[in-house]
C-alpha positions, 0 to 999 in steps of 0.5 A, a space after each residue: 666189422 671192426 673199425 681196424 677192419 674197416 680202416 685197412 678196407 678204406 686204404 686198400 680201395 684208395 690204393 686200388 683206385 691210386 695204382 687204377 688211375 695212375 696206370 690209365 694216365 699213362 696208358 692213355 694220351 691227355 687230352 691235351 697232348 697232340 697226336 704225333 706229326 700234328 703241327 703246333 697252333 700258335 696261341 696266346 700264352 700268358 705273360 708271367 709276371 706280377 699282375 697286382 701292386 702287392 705281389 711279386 714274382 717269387 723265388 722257389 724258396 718263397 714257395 716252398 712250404 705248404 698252403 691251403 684254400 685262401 678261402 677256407 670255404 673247403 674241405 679243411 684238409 685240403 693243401 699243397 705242399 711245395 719242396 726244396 726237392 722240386 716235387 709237391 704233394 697235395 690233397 683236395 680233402 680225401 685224394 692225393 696228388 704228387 709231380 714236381 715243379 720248377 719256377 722259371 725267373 719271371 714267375 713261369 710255373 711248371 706243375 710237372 707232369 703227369 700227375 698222379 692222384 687217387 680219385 674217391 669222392 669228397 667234398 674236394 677243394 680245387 687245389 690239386 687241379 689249380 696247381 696242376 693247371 697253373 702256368 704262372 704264380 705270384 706272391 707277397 708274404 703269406 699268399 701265394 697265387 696260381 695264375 692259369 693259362 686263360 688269367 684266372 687267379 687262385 689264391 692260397 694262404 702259407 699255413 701256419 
């Protein structure tokens, strides 16, 4: 098979597996998502705001911009990229995601939703799911880190 061949075979699939998984998010409630009438349980959220010395809570043009594994311990091809336009797209090293975002003033992070992402296996980086998972971020110069509702931190470095 020639490589041409080969090359329009790969995206055909990655495409298949797209158009598949994006059909299924919304065919299908998330785990997450209550069934109708069900009241809602209080719960601890996490407080938004600088949690360490160096960081602030940033202005959405501080996070536009694309960012990588802090890291580097993952696929090298692995980013997420925030927009003046409130979307982001990212890729875990193979697989692409894409939704949009907003940044409330206190650091409140929204990932948007639903999430579309094609589903090949790789050696995948976290950084589609981070975001997606984030409910808070921070910042200094050249880091950016996605807090999520339970406080774990993941740091990305602003690539160059």
């Amino acid at each position: 098979m020639s490589n041409a061949k080969h090359a329009l075979g790969v995206l055909g699939a990655g495409a298949l597996a797209f158009g598949a998984v994006f059909a299924a998010y919304g065919a299908f409630p998330a785990a997450h998502d209550q069934a109708p009438g069900a009241e809602e349980t209080p719960s601890e959220e996490l407080v938004p705001g600088p949690t360490e010395p160096d960081m602030i809570v940033p202005t959405e043009q501080q996070i536009v911009g694309r960012w990588l594994d802090a890291e580097g311990s993952f696929n090298r091809e692995a980013f997420v990229e925030f927009a003046e336009d409130g979307t982001w797209t990212a890729s875990d090293g193979c697989n692409g995601a894409e939704s949009t975002w907003t940044l409330g003033l206190d650091g409140a992070f929204d990932p948007g939703g639903p999430i579309a992402m094609t589903m090949m296996a790789c050696d995948n980086s976290p950084i589609p799911m981070r975001v997606s998972d984030a409910v808070a971020v921070e910042a200094s110069e050249d880091t950016l880190v996605l807090i999520d509702a339970s406080g774990s931190r993941y740091e990305l470095t602003r690539a160059e």
